[in-house]
C-alpha positions in Angstrom: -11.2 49.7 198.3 -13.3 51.6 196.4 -13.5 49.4 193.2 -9.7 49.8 192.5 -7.9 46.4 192.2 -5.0 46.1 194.9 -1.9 44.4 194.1 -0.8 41.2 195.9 2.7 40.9 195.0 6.0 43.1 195.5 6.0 46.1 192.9 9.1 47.9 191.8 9.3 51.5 192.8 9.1 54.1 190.5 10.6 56.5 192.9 8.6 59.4 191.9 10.1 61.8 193.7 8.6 65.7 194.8 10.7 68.1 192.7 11.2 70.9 195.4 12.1 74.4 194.5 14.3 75.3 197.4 13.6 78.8 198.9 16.5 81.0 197.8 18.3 78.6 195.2 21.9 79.3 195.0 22.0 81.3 198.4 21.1 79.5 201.9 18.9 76.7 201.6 15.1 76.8 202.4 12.3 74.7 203.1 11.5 72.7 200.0 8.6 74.2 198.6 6.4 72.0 196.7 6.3 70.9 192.6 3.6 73.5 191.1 1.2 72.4 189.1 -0.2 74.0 186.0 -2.0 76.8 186.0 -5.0 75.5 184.6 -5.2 72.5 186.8 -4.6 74.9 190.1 -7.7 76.8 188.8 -9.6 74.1 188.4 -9.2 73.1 192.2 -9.4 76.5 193.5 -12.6 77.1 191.7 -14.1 73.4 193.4 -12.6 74.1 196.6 -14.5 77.6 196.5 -18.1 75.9 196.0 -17.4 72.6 197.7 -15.3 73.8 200.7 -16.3 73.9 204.5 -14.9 75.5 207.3 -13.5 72.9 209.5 -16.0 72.0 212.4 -18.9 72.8 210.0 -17.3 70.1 207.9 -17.1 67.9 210.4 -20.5 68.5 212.1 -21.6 67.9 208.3 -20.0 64.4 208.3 -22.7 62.8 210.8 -25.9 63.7 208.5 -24.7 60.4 206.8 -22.3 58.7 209.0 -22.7 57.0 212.6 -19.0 57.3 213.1 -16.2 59.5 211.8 -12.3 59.5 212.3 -10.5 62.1 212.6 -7.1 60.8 211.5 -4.0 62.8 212.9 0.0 62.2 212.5 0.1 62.6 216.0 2.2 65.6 218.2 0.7 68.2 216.0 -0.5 71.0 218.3 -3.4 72.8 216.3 -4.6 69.3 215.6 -5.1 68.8 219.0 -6.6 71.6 220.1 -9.0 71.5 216.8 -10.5 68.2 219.0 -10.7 70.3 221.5 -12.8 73.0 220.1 -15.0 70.1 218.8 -16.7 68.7 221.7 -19.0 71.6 222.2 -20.3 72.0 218.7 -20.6 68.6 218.6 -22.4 67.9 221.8 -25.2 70.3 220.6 -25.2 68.3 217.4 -26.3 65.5 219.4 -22.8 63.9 219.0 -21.8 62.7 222.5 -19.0 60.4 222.3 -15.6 60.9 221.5 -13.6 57.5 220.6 -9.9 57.9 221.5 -6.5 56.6 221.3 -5.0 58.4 224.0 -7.1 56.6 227.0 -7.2 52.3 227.4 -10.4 50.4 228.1 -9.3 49.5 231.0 -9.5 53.0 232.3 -13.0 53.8 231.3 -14.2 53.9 235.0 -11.6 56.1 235.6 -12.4 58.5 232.6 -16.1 59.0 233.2 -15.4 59.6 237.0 -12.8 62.4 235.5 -15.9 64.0 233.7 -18.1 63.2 236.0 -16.2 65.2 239.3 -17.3 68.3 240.6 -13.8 69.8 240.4 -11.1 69.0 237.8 -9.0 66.5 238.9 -5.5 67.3 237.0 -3.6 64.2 238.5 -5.9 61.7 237.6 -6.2 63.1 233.9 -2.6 62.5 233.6 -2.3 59.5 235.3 -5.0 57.8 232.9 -2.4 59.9 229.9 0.2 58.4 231.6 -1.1 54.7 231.8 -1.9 55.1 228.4 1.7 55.8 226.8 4.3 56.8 229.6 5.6 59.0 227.0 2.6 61.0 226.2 3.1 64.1 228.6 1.8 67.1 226.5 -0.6 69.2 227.7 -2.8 69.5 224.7 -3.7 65.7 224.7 -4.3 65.9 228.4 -6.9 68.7 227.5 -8.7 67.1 225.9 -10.0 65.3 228.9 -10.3 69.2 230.5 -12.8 70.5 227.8 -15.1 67.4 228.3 -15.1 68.4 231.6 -15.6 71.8 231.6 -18.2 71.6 228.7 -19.6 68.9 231.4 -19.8 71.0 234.1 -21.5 74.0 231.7 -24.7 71.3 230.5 -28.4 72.2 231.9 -29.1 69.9 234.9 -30.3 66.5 233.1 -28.4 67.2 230.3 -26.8 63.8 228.5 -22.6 64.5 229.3 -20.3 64.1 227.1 -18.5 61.2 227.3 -14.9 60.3 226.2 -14.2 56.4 225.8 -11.2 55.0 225.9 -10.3 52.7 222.9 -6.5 51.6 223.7 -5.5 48.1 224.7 -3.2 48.0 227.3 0.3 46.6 226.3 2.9 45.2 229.0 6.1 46.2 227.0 7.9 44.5 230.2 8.3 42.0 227.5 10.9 44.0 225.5 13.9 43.6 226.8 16.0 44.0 223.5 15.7 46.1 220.5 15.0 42.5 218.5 11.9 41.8 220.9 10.1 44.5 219.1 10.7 42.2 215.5 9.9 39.0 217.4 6.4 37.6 217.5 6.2 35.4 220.2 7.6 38.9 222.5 5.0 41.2 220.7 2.1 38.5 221.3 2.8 38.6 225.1 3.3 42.6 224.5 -0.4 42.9 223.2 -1.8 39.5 225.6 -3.9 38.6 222.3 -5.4 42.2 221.6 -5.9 43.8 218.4 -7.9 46.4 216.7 -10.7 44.7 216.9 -10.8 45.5 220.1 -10.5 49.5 219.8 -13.7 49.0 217.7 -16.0 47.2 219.9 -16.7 50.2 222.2 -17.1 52.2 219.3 -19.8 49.8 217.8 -21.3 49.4 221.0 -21.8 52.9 221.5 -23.6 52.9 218.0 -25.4 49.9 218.7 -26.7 51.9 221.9 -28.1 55.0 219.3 -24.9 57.3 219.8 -23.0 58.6 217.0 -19.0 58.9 217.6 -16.0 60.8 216.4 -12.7 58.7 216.9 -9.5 60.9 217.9 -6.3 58.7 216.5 -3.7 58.5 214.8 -4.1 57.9 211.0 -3.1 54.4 210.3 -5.3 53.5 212.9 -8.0 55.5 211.2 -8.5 53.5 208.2 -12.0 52.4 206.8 -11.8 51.5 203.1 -8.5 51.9 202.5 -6.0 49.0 203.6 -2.5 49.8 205.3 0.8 48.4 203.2 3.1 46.7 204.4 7.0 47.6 202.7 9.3 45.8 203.2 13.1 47.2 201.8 11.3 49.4 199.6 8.9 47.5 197.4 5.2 45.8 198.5 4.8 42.7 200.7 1.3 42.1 202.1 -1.7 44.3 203.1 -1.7 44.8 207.3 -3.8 41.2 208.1 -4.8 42.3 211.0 -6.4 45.6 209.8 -7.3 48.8 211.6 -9.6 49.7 214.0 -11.3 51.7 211.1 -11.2 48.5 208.9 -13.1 46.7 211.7 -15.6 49.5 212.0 -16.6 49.7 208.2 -17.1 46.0 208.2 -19.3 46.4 210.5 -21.4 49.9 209.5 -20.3 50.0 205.9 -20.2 53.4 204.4 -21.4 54.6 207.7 -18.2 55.1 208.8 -15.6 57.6 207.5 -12.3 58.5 207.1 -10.7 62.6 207.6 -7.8 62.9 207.1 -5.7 65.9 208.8 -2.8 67.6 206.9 0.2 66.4 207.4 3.4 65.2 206.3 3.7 61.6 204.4 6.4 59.1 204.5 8.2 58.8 200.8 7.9 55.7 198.6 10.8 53.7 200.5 8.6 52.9 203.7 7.6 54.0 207.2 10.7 55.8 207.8 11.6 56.9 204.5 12.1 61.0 204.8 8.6 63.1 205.0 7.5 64.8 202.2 4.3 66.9 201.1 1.7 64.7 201.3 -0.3 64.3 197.8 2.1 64.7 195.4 2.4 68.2 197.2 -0.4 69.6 195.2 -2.7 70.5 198.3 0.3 72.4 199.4 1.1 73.7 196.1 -2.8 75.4 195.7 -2.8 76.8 199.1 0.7 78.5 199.0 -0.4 79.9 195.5 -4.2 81.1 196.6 -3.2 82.0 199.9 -3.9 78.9 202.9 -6.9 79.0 204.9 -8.6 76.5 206.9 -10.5 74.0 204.6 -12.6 70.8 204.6 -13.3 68.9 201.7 -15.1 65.6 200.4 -12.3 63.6 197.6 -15.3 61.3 196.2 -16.5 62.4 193.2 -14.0 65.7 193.4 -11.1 66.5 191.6 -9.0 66.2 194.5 -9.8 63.0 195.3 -8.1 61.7 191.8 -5.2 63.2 193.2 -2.2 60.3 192.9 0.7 60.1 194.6 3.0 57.2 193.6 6.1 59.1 195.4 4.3 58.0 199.1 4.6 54.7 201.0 0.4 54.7 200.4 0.5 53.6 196.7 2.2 50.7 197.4 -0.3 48.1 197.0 -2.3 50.0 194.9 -2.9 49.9 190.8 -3.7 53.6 190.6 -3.6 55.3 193.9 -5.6 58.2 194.4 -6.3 59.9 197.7 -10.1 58.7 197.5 -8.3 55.2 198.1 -6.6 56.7 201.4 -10.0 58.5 202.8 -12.9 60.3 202.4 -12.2 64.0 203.6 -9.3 66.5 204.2 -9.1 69.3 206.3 -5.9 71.6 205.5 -5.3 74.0 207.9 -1.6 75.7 207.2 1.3 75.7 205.2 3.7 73.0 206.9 6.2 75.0 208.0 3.7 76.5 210.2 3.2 73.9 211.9 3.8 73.5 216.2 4.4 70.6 217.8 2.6 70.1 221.5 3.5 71.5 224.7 5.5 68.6 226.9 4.5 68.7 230.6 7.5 69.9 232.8 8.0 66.7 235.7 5.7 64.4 233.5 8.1 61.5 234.7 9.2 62.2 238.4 10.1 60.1 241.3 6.5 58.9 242.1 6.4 57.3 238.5 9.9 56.6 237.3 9.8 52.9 238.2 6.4 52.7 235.8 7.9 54.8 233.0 10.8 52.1 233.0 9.0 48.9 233.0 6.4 50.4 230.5 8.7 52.5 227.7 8.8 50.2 224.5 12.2 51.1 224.3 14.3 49.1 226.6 17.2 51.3 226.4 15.2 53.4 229.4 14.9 50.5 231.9 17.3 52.5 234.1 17.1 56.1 232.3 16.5 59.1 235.2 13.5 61.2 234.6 15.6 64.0 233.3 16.2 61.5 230.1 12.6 61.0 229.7 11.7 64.1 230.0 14.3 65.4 227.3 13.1 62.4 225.2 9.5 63.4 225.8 10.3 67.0 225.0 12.8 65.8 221.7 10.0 64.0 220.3 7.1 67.4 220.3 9.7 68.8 218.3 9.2 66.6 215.1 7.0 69.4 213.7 9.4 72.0 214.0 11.8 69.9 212.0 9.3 69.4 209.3 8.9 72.8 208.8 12.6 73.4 208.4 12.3 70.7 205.3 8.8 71.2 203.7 6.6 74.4 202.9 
């Protein structure tokens, strides 16, 4: 955990709080702009950000002169992430990076996913049905198209050209075994859930396509992401353990070491009280802070060694745990791309449940209140949920 001591028992918050300066105080109330810092302190990270500072795919390209394996760590739903994955694979094909890790395909569809890239024509129903198997509520068409520029870029290679290849990471939970809200808090139901997967399985095709001289960047979601830095588990607001079953990113750097890192993309944090405590500028809101004061533009940075990555943030559920939490504890680079309130969510497939897989999307939701919802109620839910960034932009700047 880079040298910083970790905390084993419960901690009492401090409840450190972002002090917002509403747009319009005293008329209509605004998105919650974030706490400025000092002038000085702003010039200071404008003037590093200037020398050290990469546009986005060359800082990502950059990360694999030293690294076998990066994550790219995303809060998930968030369009322009998506498609920044996208835009990815070419540069990083002719980088010699031919593997892309992800979350959004299982294992047990890998046949399945290299016969997608493979194909001679694109084959649209088979790139959702490996979606679908994946997380019967993933239908949005970025994520699917992801799958579409491998194949394109595929299909654009000399003759004898190595493909790119997109490997499929996810276990494949039978959330049959839910059939109450409580299931999902009982361990014996969640062991059947998972039939004795964890983590450690995402990582073994990751290490195995190292082991086989590839270098890989892993598409997930950020907890899942983490190398170094180990998740907290909050309990009612203060500390209980550290996650003991770690991350697929955890099981990675065990194995690689510092050849494996973390990028983090910007995005909203949970506050001090826990995973669902109300979002809030991630980083004390200083990133945010600089950016809306310089004028934002796509950026990706290093923390180690850099002023950024002193940055604290006892305000977010990521201190917890943590003596003196900076974000060079939580990864190793940032890319900032907007302001949050610019921010889209993804584009939800019209019909992504219909009649063919209605029986599927009931048996597999985690939420048993759908065992006998119609496919309009999935589809609203699946179309509710790509709206989560629209409703951060209504609360943060």
């Amino acid at each position: 955990m880079n040298g910083k001591r970790a905390k084993t028992g419960a901690i009492v918050l401090t409840g450190l709080c972002l002090a917002g300066i509403a747009a319009g105080i005293g008329g209509a109330a605004g998105p919650e702009s974030p706490a400025v810092p000092a002038p000085e302190r702003l010039a200071e990270l404008e003037a590093w950000l200037q020398e050290n500072g990469r546009e986005p795919t060359a800082y990502v390209l950059g990360q694999f002169d030293d690294h076998d394996v990066v994550f790219l760590g995303e809060m998930h739903r968030v369009k322009h992430d998506v498609l920044f994955v996208q835009s990815l694979l070419e540069p990083l094909h002719r980088r010699g990076v031919r593997v892309l890790a992800t979350e959004f395909g299982r294992r047990e569809d890998q046949p399945d996913i290299d016969a997608l890239l493979a194909a001679p024509e694109w084959d649209e129903a088979l790139a959702r049905e490996i979606t679908f198997r994946q997380f019967v509520w993933w239908g949005y068409r970025e994520y699917v198209d992801v799958f579409k520029a491998a194949w394109r870029l595929n299909r654009e290679l000399p003759a004898g050209a190595p493909p790119m290849r997109i490997v499929g990471i996810n276990n494949s939970p039978d959330w049959r075994h839910i059939r109450t809200r409580a299931d999902r808090n009982r361990g014996e139901a969640m062991r059947k859930v998972w039939g004795g997967c964890t983590e450690l399985d995402w990582a073994r095709p990751i290490l195995d396509a190292v082991a086989a001289g590839e270098r890989v960047l892993v598409h997930c979601g950020m907890h899942h992401a983490f190398t170094a830095y180990r998740q907290p588990i909050v309990i009612d607001g203060a500390f209980s353990h550290f996650d003991r079953s770690l991350r697929c990113g955890n099981h990675v750097r065990e194995a690689l070491g510092d050849r494996a890192a973390t990028i983090f993309l910007h995005a909203p944090w949970h506050g001090a009280g826990g995973y669902d405590d109300r979002p809030r500028h991630p980083a004390g809101g200083v990133i945010d802070a600089l950016m809306l004061a310089v004028g934002p533009r796509p950026v990706g940075f290093d923390l180690a060694g850099g002023p950024f990555g002193e940055l604290g943030d006892d305000g977010a559920v990521y201190h917890h745990g943590y003596e003196d939490f900076t974000l060079a504890d939580f990864c190793d680079g940032w890319i900032y791309t907007r302001p949050l309130s610019e921010y889209e969510g993804v584009t939800p497939i019209p019909g992504w449940v219909n009649a063919g897989n209605l029986a599927a999307a009931r048996a597999q939701s985690p939420n048993p209140a759908y065992r006998e919802k119609s496919c309009e109620a999935f589809n609203l839910g699946i179309a509710r949920d790509a709206g989560l960034t629209e409703r951060w932009g209504k609360k943060l700047r």
